[in-house]
N, C-alpha and C positions, 0 to 999 in steps of 0.2 A: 378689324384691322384698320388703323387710320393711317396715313400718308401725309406727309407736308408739303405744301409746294414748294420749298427750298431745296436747294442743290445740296449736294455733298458738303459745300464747304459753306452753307448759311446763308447762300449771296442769293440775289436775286437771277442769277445766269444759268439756273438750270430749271428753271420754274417753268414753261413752255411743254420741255420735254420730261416730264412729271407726269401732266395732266395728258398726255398724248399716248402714254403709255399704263396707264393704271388707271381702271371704270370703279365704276360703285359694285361692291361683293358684296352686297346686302342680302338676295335673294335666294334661297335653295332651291336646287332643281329637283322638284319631286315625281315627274314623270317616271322615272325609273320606280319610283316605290307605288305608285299607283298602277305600272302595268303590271308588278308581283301581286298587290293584290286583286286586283280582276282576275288574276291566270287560279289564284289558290281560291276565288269564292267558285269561277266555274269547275275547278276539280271537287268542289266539297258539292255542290248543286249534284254534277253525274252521279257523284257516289254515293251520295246518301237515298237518288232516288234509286238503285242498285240493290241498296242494303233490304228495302224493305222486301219483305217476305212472309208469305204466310197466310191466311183468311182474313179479311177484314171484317172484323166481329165486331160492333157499337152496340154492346149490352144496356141494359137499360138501369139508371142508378136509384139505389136506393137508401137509406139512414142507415140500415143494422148492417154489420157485415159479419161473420165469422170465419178466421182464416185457418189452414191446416195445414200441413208438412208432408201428409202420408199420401204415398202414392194412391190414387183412382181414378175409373174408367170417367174420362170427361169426353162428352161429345159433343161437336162444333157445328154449328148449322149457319153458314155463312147465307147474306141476302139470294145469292142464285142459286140457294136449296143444295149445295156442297156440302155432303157430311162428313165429317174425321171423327176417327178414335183416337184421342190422344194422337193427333195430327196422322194422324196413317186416314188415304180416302177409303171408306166403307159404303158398303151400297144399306137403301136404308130395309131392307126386302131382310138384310142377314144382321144388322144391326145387336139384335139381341143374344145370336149366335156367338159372334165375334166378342160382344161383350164378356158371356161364359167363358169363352175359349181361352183369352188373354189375361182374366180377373177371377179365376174359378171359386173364388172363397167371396167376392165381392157382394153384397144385395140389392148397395146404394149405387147410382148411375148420376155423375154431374151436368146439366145440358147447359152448354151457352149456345145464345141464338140471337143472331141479330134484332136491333129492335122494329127493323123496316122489313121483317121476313114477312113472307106472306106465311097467316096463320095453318093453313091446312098442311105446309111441309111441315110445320110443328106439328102440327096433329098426330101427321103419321109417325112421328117418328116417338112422342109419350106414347102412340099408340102399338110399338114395334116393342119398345121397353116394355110395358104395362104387357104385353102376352110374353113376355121371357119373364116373368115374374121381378123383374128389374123396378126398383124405388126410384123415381126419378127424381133431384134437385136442381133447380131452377139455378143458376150462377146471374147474379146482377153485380153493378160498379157501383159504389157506395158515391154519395151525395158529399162534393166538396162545400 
């Protein structure tokens, strides 16, 4: 938006009060849009550390993957020796048990386990499977 220092009528008699009344509008004021966004990046910070849920499992990757659609018994063995069936907690003493009970046609058994678990909760827990007569598959991340 530009201004002239001339009066209404061209003259040089209003030129004084022109400039005493009208600054330079060059500048936008963006405070108002940078405190919405701070206020939306800490709402999106709370919530998403909120959202997460669940075992934190860092499977170890591998080349070959093969993927499948059909429901089976997958067991989770999180680093501080936390087991789930299919996210339900299981003690690892009935493990083999509970596999029967919820999968009774089943033979295969899927295990993901962290790759910082300490080996012997692995142990026990092929070795809970292996006396229910349970197949055990190893579940890895495939190599990007």
């Amino acid at each position: 938006m530009a201004f002239s220092g001339m009066g209404s009528n061209g003259g040089r008699g209003g030129r004084g009060r022109w400039r005493s009344q009208v600054g330079v509008l060059s500048e936008m004021n963006v405070v108002p849009l940078v405190d919405v966004v701070l206020v939306l990046l800490i709402i999106f910070m709370v919530t998403a550390s909120v959202m997460e849920f669940g075992l934190q499992i860092d499977v170890p990757k591998v080349r070959q993957v093969k993927d499948t659609t059909e429901e089976h018994p997958v067991i989770s063995v999180a680093r501080d020796g936390t087991t789930k069936l299919n996210d339900k907690l299981v003690n690892i003493n009935n493990i083999g048990k509970e596999v029967k009970r919820q999968f009774p046609d089943q033979k295969d058994v899927y295990v993901r386990a962290d790759k910082n678990l300490i080996w012997g909760t692995l142990a026990g827990v092929i070795s809970a499977l292996d006396q229910a007569g349970l197949k055990q598959n190893l579940v890895m991340q495939p190599e990007k």
